[in-house]
C-alpha positions as CSV (number, residue, x, y, z in Angstrom):
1,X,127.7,171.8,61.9
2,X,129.5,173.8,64.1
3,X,130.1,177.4,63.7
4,X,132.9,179.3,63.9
5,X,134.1,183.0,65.2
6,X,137.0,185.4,66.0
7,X,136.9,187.5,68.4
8,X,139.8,190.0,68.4
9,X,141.1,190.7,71.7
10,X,141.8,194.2,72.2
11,X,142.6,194.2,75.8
12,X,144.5,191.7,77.9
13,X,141.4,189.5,78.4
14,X,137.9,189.5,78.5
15,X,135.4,187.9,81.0
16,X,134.1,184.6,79.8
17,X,130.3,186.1,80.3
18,X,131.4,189.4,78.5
19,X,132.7,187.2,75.5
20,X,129.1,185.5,75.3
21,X,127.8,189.2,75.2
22,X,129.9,190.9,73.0
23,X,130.0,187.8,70.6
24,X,126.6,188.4,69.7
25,X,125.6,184.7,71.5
26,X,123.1,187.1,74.3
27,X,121.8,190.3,74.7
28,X,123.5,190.5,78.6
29,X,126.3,190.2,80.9
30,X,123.5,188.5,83.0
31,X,122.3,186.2,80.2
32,X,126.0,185.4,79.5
33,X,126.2,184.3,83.6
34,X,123.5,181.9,83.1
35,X,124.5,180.3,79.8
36,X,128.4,179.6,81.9
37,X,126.3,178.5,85.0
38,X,124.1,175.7,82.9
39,X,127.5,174.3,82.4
40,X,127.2,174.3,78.6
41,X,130.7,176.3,77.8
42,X,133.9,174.6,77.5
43,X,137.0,176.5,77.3
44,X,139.9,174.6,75.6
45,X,137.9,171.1,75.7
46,X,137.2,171.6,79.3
47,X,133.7,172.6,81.1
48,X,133.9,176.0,82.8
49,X,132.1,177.0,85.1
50,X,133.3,180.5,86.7
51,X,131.2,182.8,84.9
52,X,134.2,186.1,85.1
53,X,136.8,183.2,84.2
54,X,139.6,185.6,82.4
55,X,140.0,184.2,79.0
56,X,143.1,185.6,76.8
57,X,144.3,185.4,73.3
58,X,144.8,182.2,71.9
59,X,141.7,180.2,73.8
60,X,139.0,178.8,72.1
61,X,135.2,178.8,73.7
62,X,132.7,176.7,72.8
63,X,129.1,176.7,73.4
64,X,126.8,174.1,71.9
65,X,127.8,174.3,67.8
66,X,129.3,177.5,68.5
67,X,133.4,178.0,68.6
68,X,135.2,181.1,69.6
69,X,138.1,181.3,68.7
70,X,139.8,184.6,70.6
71,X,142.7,186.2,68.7
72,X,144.9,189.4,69.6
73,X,143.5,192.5,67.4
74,X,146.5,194.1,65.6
């Protein structure tokens, strides 16, 4: 079953490793590197790889059974 979470955006993006972090999904930036690197995350249905990728509101990140969905706060 896959699980779902917004993530308000409060900023013009976030860093695809900082999202990991701040989502909860790792306790570190560093952990957050990793988990991109293993080549588990998709963003938008494709695999990415670039662990600082810039991701903005309106993308959706998955990892594993995990989704992301990143929204504009406000």
């Amino acid at each position: 079953m896959t699980q779902h979470i917004d993530f308000e955006l409060d900023r013009e993006y976030v860093e695809l490793n900082q999202l990991l972090k701040l989502s909860g999904l790792c306790d570190s930036g560093g952990q957050g590197k990793l988990i991109v690197a293993s080549g588990a995350v998709y963003v938008d249905g494709v695999q990415e790889l670039r662990k600082t990728c810039k991701i903005h509101a309106g993308q959706t990140v998955q990892w594993d059974d995990l989704r992301i969905h990143v929204i504009a706060a406000g």
